[in-house]
mmCIF file of the N, C-alpha and C atoms, coordinates in Angstrom:
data_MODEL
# 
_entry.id   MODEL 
# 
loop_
_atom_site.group_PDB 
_atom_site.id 
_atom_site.type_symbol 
_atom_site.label_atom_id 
_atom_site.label_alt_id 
_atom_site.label_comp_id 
_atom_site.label_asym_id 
_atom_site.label_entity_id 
_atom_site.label_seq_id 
_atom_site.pdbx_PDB_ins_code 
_atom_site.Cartn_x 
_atom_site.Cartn_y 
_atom_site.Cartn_z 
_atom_site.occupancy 
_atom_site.B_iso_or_equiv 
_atom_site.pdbx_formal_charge 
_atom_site.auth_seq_id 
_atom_site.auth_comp_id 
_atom_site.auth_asym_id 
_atom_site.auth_atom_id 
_atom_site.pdbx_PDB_model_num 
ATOM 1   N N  . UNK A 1 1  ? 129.650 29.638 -15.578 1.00 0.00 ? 1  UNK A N  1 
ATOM 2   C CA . UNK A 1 1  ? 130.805 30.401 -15.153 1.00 0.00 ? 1  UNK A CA 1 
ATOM 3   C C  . UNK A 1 1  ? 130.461 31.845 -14.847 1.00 0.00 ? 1  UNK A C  1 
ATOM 4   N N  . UNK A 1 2  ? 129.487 32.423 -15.096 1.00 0.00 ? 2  UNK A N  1 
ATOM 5   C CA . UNK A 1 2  ? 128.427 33.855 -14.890 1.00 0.00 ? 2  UNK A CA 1 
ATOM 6   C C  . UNK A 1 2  ? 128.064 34.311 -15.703 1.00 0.00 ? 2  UNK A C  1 
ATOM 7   N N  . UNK A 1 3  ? 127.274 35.151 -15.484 1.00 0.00 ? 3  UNK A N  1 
ATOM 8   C CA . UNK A 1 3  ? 126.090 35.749 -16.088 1.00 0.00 ? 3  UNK A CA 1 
ATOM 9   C C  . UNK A 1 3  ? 126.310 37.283 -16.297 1.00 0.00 ? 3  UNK A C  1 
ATOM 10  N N  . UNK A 1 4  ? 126.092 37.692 -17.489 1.00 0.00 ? 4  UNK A N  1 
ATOM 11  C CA . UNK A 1 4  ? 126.811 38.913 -17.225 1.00 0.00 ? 4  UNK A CA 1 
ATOM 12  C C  . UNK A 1 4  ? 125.610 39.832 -18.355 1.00 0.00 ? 4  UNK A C  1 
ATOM 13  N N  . UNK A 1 5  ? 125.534 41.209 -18.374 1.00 0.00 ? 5  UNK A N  1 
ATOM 14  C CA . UNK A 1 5  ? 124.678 41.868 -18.898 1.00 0.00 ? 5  UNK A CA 1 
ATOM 15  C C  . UNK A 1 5  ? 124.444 42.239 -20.269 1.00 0.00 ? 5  UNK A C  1 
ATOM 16  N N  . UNK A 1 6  ? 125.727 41.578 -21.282 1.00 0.00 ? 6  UNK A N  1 
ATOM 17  C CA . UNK A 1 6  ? 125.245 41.847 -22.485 1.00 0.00 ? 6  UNK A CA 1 
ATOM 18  C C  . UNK A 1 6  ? 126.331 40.650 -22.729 1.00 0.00 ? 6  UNK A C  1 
ATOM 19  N N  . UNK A 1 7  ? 126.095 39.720 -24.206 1.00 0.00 ? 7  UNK A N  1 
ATOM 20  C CA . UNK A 1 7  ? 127.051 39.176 -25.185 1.00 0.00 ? 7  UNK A CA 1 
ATOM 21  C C  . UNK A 1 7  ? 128.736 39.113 -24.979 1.00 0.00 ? 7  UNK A C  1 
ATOM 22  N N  . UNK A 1 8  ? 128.528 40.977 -25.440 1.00 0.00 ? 8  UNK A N  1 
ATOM 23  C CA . UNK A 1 8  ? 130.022 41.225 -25.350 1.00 0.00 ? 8  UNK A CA 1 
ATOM 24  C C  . UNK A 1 8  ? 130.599 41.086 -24.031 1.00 0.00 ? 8  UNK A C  1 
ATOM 25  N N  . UNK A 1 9  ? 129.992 41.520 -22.684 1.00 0.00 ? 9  UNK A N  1 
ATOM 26  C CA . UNK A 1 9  ? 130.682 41.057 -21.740 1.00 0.00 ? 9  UNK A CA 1 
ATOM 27  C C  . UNK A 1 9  ? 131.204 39.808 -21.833 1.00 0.00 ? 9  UNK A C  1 
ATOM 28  N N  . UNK A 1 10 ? 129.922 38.566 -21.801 1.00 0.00 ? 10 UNK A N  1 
ATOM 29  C CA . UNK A 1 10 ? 130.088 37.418 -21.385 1.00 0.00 ? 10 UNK A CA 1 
ATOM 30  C C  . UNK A 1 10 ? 131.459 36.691 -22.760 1.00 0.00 ? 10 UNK A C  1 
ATOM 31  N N  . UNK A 1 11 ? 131.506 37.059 -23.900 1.00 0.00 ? 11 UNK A N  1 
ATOM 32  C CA . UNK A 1 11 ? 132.422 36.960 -24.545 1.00 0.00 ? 11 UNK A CA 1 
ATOM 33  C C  . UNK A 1 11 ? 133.987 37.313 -24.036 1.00 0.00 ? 11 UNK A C  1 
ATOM 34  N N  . UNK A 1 12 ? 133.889 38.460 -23.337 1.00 0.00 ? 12 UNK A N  1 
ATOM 35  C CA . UNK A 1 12 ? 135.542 38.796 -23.100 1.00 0.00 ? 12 UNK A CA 1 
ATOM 36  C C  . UNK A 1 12 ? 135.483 38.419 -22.227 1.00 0.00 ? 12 UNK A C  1 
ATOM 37  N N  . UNK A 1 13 ? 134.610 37.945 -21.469 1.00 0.00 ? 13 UNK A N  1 
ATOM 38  C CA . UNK A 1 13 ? 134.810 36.616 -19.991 1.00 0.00 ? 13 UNK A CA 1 
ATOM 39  C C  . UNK A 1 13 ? 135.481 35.625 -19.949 1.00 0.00 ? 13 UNK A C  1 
ATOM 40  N N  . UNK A 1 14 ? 135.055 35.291 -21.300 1.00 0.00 ? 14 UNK A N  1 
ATOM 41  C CA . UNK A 1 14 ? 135.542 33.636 -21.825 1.00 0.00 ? 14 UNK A CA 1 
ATOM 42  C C  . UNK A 1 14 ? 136.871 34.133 -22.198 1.00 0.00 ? 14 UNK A C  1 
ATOM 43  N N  . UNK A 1 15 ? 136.723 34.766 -23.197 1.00 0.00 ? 15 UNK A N  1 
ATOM 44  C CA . UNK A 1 15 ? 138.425 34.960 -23.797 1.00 0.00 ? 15 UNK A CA 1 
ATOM 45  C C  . UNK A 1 15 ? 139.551 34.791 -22.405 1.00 0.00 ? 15 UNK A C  1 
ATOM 46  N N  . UNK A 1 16 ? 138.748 35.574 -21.096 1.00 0.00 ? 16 UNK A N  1 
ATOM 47  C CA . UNK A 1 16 ? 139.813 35.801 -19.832 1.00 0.00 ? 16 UNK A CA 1 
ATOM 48  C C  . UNK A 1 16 ? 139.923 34.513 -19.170 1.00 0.00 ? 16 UNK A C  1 
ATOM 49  N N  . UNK A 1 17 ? 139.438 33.786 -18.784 1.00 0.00 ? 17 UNK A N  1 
ATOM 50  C CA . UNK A 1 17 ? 138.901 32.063 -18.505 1.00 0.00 ? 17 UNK A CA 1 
ATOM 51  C C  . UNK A 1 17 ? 139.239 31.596 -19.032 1.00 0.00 ? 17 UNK A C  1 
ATOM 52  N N  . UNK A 1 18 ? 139.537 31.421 -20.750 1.00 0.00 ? 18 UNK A N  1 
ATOM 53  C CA . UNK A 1 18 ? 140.008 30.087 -21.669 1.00 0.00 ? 18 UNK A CA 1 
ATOM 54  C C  . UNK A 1 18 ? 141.683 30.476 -21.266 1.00 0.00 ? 18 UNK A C  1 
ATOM 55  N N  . UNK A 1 19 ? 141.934 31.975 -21.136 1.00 0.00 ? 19 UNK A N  1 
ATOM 56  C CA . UNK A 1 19 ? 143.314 32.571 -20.954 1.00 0.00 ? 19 UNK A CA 1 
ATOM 57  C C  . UNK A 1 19 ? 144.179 31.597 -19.751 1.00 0.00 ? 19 UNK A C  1 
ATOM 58  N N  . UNK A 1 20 ? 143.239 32.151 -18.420 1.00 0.00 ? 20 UNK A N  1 
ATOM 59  C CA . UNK A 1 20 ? 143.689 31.925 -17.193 1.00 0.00 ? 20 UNK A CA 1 
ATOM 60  C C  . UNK A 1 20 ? 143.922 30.571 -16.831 1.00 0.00 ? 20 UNK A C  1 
ATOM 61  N N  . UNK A 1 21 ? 142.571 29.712 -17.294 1.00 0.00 ? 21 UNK A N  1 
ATOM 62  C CA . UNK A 1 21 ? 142.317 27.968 -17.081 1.00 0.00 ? 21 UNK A CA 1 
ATOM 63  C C  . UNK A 1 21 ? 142.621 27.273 -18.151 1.00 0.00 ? 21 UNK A C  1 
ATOM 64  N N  . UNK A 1 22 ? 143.028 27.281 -18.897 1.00 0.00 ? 22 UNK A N  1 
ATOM 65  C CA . UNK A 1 22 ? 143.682 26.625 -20.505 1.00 0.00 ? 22 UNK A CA 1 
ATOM 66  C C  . UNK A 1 22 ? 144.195 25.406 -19.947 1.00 0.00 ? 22 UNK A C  1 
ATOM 67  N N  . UNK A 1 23 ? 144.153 24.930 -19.364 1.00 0.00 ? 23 UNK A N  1 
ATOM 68  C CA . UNK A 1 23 ? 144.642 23.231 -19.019 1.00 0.00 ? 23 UNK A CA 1 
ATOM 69  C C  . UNK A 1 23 ? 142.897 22.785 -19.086 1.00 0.00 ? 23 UNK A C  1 
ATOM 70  N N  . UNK A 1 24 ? 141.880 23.683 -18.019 1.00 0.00 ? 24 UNK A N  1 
ATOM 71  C CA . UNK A 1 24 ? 140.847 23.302 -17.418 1.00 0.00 ? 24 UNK A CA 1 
ATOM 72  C C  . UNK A 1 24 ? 139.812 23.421 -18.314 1.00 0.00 ? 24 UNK A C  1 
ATOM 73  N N  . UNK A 1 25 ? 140.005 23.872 -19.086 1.00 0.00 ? 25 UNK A N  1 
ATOM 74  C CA . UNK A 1 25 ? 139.046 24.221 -20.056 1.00 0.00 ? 25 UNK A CA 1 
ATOM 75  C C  . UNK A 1 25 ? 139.186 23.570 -21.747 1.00 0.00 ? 25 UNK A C  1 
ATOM 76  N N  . UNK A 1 26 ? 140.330 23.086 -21.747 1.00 0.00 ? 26 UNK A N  1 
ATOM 77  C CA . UNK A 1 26 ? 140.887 22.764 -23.293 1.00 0.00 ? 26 UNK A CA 1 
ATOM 78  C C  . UNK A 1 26 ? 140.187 22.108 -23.823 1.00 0.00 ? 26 UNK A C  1 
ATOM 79  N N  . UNK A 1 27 ? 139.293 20.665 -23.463 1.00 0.00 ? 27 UNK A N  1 
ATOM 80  C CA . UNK A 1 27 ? 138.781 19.547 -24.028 1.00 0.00 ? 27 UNK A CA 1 
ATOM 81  C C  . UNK A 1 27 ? 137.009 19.950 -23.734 1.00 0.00 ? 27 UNK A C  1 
ATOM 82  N N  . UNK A 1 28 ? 136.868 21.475 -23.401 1.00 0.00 ? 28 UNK A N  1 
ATOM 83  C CA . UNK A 1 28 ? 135.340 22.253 -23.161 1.00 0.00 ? 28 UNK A CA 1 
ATOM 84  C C  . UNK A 1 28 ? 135.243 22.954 -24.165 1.00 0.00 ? 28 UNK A C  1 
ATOM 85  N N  . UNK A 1 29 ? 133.705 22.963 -24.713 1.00 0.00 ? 29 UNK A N  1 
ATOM 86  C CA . UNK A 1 29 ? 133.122 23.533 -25.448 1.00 0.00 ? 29 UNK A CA 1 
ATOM 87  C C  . UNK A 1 29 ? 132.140 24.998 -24.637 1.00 0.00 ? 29 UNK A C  1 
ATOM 88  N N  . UNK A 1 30 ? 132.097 26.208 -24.977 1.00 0.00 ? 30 UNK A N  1 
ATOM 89  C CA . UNK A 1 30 ? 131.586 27.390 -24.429 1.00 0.00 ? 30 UNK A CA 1 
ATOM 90  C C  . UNK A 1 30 ? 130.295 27.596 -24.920 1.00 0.00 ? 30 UNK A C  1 
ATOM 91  N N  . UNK A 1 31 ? 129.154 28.135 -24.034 1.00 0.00 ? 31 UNK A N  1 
ATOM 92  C CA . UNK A 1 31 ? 127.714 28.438 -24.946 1.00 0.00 ? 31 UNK A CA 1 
ATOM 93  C C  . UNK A 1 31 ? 127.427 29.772 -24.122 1.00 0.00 ? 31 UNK A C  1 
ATOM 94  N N  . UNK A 1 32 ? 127.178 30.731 -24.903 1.00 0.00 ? 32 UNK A N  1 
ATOM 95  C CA . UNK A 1 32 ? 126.494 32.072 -24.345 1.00 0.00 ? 32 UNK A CA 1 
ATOM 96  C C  . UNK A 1 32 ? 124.965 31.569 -24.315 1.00 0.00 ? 32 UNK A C  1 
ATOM 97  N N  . UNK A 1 33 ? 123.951 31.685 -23.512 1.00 0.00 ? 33 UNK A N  1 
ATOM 98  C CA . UNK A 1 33 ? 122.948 31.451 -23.524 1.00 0.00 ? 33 UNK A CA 1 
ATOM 99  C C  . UNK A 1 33 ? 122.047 32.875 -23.005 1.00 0.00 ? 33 UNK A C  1 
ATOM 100 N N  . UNK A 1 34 ? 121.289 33.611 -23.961 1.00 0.00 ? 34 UNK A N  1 
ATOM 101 C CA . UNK A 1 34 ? 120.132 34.760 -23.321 1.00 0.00 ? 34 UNK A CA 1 
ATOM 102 C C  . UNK A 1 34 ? 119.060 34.615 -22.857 1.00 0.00 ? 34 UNK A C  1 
ATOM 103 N N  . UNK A 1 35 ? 119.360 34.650 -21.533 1.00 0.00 ? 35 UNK A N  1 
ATOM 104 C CA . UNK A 1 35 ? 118.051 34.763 -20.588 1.00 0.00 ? 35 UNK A CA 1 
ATOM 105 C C  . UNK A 1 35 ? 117.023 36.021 -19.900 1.00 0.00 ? 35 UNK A C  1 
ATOM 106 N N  . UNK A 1 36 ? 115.673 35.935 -20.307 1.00 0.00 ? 36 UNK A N  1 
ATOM 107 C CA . UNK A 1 36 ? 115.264 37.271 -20.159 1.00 0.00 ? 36 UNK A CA 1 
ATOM 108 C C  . UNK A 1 36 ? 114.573 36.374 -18.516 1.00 0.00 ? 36 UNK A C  1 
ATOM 109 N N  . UNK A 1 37 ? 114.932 37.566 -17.648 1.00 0.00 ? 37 UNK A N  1 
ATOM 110 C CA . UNK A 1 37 ? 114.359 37.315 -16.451 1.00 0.00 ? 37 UNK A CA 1 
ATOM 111 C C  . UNK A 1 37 ? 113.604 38.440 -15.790 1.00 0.00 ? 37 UNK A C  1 
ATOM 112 N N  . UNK A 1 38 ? 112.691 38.563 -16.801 1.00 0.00 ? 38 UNK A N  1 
ATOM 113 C CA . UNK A 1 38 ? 111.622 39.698 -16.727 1.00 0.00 ? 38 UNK A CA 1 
ATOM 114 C C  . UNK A 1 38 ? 112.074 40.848 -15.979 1.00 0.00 ? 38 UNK A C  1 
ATOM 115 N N  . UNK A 1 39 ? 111.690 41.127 -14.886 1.00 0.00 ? 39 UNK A N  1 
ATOM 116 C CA . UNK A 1 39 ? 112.149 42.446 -13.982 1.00 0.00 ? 39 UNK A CA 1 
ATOM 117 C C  . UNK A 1 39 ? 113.788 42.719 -13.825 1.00 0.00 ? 39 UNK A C  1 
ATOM 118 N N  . UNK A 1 40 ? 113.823 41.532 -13.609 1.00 0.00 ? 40 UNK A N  1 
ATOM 119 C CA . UNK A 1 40 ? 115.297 41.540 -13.435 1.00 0.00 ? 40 UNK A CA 1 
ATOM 120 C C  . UNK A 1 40 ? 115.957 42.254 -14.680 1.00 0.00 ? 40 UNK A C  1 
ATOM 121 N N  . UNK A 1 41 ? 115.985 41.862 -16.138 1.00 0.00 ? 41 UNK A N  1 
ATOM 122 C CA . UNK A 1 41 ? 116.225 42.107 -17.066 1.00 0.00 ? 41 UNK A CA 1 
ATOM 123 C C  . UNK A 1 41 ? 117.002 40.923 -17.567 1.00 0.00 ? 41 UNK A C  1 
ATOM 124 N N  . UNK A 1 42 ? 117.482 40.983 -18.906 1.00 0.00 ? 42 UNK A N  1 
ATOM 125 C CA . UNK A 1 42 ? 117.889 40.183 -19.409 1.00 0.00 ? 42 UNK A CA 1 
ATOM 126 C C  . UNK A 1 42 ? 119.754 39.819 -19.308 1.00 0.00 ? 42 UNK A C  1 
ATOM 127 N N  . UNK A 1 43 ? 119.901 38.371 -19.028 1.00 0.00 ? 43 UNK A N  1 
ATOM 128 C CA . UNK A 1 43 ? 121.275 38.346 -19.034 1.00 0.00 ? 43 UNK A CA 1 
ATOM 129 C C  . UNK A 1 43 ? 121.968 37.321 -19.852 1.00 0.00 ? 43 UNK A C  1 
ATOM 130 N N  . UNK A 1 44 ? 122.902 37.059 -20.281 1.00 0.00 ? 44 UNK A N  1 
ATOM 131 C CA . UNK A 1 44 ? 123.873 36.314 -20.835 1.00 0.00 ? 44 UNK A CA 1 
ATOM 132 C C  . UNK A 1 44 ? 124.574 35.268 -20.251 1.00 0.00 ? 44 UNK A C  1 
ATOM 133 N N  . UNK A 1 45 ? 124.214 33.863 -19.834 1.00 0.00 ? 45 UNK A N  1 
ATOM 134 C CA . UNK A 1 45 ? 125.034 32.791 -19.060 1.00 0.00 ? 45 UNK A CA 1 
ATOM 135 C C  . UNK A 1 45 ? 125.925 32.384 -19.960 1.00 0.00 ? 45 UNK A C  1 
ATOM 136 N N  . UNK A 1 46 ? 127.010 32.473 -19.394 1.00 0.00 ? 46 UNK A N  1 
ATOM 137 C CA . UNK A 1 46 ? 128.716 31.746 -20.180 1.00 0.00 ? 46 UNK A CA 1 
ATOM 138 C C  . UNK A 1 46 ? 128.339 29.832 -19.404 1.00 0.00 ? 46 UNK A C  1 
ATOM 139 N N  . UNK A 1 47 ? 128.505 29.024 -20.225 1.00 0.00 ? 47 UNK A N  1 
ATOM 140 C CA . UNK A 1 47 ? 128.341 27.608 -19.580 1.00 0.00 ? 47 UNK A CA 1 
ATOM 141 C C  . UNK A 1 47 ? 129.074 26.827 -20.684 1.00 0.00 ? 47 UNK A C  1 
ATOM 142 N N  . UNK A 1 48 ? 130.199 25.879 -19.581 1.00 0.00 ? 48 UNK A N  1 
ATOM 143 C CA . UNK A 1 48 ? 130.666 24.824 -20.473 1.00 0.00 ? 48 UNK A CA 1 
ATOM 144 C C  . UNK A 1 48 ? 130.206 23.286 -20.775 1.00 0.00 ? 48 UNK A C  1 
ATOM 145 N N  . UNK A 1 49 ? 130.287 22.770 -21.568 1.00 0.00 ? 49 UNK A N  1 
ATOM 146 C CA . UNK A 1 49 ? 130.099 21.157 -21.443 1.00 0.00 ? 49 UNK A CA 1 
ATOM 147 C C  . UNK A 1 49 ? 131.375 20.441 -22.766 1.00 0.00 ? 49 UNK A C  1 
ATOM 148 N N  . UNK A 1 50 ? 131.609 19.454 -22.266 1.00 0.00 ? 50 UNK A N  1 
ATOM 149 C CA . UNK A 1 50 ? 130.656 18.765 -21.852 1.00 0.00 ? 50 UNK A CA 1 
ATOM 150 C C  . UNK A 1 50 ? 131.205 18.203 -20.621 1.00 0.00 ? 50 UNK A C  1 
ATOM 151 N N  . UNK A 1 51 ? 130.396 17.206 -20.016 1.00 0.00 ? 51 UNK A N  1 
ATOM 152 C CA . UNK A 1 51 ? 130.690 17.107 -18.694 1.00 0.00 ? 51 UNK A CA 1 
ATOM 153 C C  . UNK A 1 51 ? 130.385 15.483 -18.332 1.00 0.00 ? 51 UNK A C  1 
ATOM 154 N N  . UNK A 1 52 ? 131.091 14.324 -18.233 1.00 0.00 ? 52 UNK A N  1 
ATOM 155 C CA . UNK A 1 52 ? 131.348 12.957 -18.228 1.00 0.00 ? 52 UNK A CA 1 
ATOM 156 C C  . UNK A 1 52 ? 129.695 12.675 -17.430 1.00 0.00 ? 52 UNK A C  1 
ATOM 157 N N  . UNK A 1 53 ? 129.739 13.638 -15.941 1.00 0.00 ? 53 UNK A N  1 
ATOM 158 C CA . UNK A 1 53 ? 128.463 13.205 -15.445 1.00 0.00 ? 53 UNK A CA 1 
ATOM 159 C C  . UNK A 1 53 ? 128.489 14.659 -14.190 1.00 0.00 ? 53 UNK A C  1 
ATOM 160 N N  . UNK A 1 54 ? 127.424 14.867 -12.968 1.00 0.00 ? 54 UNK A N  1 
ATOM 161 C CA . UNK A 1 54 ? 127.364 15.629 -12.615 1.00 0.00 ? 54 UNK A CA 1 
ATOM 162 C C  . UNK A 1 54 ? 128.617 15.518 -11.191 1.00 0.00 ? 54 UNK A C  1 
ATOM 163 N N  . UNK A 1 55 ? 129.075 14.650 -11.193 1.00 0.00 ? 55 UNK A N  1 
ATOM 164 C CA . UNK A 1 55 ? 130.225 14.722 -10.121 1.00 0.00 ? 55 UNK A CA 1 
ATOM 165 C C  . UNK A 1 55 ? 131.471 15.170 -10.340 1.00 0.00 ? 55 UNK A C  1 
ATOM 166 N N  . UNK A 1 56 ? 131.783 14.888 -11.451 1.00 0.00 ? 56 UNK A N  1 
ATOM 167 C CA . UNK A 1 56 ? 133.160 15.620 -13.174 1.00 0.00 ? 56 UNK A CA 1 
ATOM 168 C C  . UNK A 1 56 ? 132.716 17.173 -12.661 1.00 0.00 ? 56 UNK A C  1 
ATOM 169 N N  . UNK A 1 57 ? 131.422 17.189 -13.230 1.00 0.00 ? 57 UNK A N  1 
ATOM 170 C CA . UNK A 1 57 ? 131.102 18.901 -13.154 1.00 0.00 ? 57 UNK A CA 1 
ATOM 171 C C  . UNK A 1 57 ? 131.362 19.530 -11.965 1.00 0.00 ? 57 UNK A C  1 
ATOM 172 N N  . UNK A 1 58 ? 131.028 19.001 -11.213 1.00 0.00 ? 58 UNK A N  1 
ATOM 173 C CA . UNK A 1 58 ? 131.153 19.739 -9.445  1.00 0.00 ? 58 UNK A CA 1 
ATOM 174 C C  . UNK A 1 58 ? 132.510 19.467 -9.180  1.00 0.00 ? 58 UNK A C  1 
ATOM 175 N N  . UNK A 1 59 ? 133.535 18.547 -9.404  1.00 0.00 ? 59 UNK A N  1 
ATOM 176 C CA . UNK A 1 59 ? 134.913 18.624 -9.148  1.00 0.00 ? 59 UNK A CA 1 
ATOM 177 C C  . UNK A 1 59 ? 135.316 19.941 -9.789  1.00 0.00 ? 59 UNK A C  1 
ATOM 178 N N  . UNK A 1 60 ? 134.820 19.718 -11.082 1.00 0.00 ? 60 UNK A N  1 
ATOM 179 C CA . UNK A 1 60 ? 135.743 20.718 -12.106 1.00 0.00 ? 60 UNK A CA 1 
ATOM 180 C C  . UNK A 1 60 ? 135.706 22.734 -11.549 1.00 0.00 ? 60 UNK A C  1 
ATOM 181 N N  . UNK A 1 61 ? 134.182 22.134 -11.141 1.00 0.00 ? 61 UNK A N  1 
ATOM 182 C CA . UNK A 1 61 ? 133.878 23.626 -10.328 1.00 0.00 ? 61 UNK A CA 1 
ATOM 183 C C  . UNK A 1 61 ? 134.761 24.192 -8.688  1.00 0.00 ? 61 UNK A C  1 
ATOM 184 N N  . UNK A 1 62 ? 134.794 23.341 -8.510  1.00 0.00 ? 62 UNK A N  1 
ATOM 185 C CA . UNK A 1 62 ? 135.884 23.135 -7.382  1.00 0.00 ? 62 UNK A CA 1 
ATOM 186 C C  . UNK A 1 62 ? 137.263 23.723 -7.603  1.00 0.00 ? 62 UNK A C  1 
ATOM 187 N N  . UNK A 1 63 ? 137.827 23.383 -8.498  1.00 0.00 ? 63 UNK A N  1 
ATOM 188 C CA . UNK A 1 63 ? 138.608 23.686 -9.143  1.00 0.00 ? 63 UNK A CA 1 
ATOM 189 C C  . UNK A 1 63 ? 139.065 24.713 -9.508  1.00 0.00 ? 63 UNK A C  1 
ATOM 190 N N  . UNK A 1 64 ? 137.735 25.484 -10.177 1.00 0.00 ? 64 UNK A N  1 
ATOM 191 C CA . UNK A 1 64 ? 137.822 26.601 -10.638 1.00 0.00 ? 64 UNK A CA 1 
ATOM 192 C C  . UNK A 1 64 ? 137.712 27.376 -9.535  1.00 0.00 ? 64 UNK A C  1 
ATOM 193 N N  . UNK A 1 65 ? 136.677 27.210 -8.361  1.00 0.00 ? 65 UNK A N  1 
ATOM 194 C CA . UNK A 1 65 ? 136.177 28.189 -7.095  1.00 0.00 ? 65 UNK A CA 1 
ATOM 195 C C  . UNK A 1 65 ? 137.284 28.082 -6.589  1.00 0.00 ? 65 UNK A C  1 
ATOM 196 N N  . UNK A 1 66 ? 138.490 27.660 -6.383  1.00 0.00 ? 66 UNK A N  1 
ATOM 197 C CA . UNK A 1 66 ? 139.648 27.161 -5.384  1.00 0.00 ? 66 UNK A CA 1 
ATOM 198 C C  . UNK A 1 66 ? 140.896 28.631 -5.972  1.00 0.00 ? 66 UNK A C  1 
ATOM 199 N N  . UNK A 1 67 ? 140.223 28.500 -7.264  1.00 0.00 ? 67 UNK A N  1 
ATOM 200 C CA . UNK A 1 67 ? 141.304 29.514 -8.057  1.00 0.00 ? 67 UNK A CA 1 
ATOM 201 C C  . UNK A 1 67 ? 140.720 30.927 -8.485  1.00 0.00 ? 67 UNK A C  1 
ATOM 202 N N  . UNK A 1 68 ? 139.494 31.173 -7.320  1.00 0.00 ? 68 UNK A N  1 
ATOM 203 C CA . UNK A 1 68 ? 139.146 32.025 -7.589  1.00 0.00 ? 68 UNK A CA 1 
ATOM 204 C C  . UNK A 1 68 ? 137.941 32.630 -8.607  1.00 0.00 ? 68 UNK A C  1 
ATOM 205 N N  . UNK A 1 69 ? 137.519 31.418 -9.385  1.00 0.00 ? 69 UNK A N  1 
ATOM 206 C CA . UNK A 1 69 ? 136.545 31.714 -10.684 1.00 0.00 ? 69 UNK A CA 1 
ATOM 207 C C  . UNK A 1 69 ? 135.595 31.195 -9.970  1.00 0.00 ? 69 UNK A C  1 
ATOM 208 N N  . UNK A 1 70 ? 134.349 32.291 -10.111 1.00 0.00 ? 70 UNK A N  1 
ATOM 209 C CA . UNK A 1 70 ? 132.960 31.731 -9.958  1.00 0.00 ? 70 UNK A CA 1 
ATOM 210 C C  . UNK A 1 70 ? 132.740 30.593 -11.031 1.00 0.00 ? 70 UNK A C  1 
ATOM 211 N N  . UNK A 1 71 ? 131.954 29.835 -10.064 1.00 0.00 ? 71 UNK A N  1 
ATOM 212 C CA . UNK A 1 71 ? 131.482 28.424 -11.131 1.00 0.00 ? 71 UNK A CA 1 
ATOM 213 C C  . UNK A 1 71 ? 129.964 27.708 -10.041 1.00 0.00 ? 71 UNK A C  1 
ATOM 214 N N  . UNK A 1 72 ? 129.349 26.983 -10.991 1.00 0.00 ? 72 UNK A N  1 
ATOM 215 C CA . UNK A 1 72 ? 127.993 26.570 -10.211 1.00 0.00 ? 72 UNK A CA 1 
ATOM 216 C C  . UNK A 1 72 ? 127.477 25.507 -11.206 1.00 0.00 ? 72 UNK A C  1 
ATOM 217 N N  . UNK A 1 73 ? 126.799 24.567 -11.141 1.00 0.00 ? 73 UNK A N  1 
ATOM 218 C CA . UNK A 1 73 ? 126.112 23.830 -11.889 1.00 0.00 ? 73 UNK A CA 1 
ATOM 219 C C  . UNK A 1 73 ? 124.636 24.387 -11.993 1.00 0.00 ? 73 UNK A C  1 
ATOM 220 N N  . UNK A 1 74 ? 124.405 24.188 -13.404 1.00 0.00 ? 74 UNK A N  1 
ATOM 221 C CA . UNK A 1 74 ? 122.780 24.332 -13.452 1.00 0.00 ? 74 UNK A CA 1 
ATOM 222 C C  . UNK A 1 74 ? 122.441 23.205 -14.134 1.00 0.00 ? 74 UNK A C  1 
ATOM 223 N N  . UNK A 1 75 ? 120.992 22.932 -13.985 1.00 0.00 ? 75 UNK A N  1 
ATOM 224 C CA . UNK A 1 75 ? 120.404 21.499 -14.912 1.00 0.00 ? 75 UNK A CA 1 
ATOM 225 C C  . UNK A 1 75 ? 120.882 22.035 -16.306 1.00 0.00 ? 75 UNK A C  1 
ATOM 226 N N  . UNK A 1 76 ? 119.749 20.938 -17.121 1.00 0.00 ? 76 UNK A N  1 
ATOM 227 C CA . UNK A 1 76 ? 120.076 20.946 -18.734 1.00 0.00 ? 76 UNK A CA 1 
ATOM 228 C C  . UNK A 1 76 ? 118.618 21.883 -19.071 1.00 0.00 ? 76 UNK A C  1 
# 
């Protein structure tokens, strides 16, 4: 759902997302994940699961992109 530059961002992300999509999100679990991407620097991915299979996921993203929320699939 994005990537954002520290914890606390990607935290009050979610809080705004579980807010906005609360139908779309209810039966999802949230993971902050820290990724150091060397030069780039390090960032924080917000990602939900779980996800029935990868066609669920890409609808659901649809969904969300339709309403305005960045969304994208990444592998596992």
């Amino acid at each position: 759902l994005g990537a954002y530059k520290s914890d606390a961002e990607a935290e009050k992300n979610w809080k705004s997302i579980s807010t906005k999509f609360a139908s779309q999100v209810s039966d999802k679990q949230y993971r902050v994940f820290r990724v150091d991407l060397g030069s780039k620097g390090i960032f924080y991915r917000l990602q939900l699961s779980p996800f029935e299979n990868a066609a669920a996921a890409q609808a659901f993203c649809r969904t969300l992109s339709a309403k305005g929320q960045g969304c994208f699939l990444v592998g596992k």
